[in-house]
C-alpha positions as CSV (number, residue, x, y, z in Angstrom):
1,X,0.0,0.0,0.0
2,X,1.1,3.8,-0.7
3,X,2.2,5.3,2.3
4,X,-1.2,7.4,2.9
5,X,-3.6,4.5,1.9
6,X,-4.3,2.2,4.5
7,X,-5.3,-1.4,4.2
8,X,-8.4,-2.3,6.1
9,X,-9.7,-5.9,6.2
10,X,-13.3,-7.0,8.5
11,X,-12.0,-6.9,11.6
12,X,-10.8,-3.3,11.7
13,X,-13.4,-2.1,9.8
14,X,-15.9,-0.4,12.2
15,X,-12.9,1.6,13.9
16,X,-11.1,2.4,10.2
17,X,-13.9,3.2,8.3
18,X,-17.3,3.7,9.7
19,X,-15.7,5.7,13.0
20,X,-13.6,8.0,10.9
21,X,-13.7,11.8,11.8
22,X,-13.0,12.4,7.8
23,X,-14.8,11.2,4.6
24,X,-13.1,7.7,3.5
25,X,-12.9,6.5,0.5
26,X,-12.7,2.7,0.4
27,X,-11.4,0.3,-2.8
28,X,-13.2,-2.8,-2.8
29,X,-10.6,-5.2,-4.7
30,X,-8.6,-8.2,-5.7
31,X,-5.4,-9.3,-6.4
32,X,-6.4,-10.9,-9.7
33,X,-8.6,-8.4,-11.0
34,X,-7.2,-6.2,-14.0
35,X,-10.1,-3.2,-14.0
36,X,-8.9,-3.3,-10.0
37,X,-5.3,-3.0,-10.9
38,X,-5.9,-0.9,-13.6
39,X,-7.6,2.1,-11.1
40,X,-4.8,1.6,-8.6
41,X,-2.6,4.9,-9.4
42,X,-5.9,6.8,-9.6
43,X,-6.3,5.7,-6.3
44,X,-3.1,7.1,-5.3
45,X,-3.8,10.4,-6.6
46,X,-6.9,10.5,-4.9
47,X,-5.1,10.2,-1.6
48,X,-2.4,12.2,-2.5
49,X,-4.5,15.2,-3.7
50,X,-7.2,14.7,-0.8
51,X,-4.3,13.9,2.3
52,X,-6.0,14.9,5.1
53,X,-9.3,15.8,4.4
54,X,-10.1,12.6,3.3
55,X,-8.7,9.1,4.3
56,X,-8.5,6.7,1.7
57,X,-8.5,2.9,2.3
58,X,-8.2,-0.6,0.2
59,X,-9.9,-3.8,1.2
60,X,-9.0,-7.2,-0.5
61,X,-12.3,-8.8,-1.2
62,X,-11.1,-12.3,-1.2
63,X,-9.2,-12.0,1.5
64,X,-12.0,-10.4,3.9
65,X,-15.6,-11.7,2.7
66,X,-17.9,-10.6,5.7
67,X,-17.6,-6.4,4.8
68,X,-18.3,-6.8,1.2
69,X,-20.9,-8.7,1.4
70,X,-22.5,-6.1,3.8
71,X,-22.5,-3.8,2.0
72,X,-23.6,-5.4,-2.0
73,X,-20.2,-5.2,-3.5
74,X,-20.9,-7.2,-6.2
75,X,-18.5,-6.1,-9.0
76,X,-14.9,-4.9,-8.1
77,X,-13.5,-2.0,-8.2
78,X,-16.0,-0.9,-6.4
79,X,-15.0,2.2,-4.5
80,X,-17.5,3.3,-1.1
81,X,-17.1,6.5,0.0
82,X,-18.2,7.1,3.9
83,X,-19.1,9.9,6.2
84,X,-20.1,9.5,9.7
85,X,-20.2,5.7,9.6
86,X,-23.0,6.1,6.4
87,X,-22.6,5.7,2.7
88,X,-22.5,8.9,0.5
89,X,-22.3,7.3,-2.7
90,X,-20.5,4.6,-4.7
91,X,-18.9,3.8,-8.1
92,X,-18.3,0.1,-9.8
93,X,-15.7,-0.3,-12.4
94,X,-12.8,1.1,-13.6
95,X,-14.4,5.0,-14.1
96,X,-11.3,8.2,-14.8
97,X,-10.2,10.3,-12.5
98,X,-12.6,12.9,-12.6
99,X,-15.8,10.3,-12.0
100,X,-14.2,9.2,-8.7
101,X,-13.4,13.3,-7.8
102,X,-16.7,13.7,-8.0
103,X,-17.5,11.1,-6.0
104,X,-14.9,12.5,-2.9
105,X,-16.1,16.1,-3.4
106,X,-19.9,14.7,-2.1
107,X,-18.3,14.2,0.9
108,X,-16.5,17.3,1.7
């Protein structure tokens, strides 16, 4: 993981994610998955250009099942964005830059 992207899996979920006092953005992804790998440097920009106003986070979906399956990730990438422990909004695929800016600005 990029130095300002941290790697959350089921158990550390709640505390990561849903009890953040900043928007996060989380990847939904696999190791295998080519549209996943494909959105990965976007993801860094996104945490670059948003470090510290929002926190952005990756989750393996194979390797935690439970938080996934929670919240209907269905199709990966699928990136969450969260605010107060709530979803603001969500994108599936491998979308540009500026779909997934959009999508962080909701929460700011």
């Amino acid at each position: 993981m990029a130095g300002n992207i941290v790697d959350v899996t089921d158990s550390n979920f709640e505390t990561a994610i849903l009890k953040s006092d900043i928007p996060v953005l989380v990847d939904f992804w696999a190791s295998w998955c080519a549209p996943c790998k494909a959105i990965a440097p976007i993801v860094e920009e996104i945490a670059k250009d948003y470090g510290g106003r929002v926190r952005v986070a990756k989750m393996n979906v194979d390797e935690n099942p439970s938080t996934p399956g929670k919240y209907g990730v269905r199709g990966i990438p699928t990136l969450i964005l969260f605010k107060n422990g709530q979803i603001v909004d969500q994108v599936v695929g491998a979308v540009p830059k500026n779909q997934i800016k959009s999508l962080v600005d909701k929460g700011l």
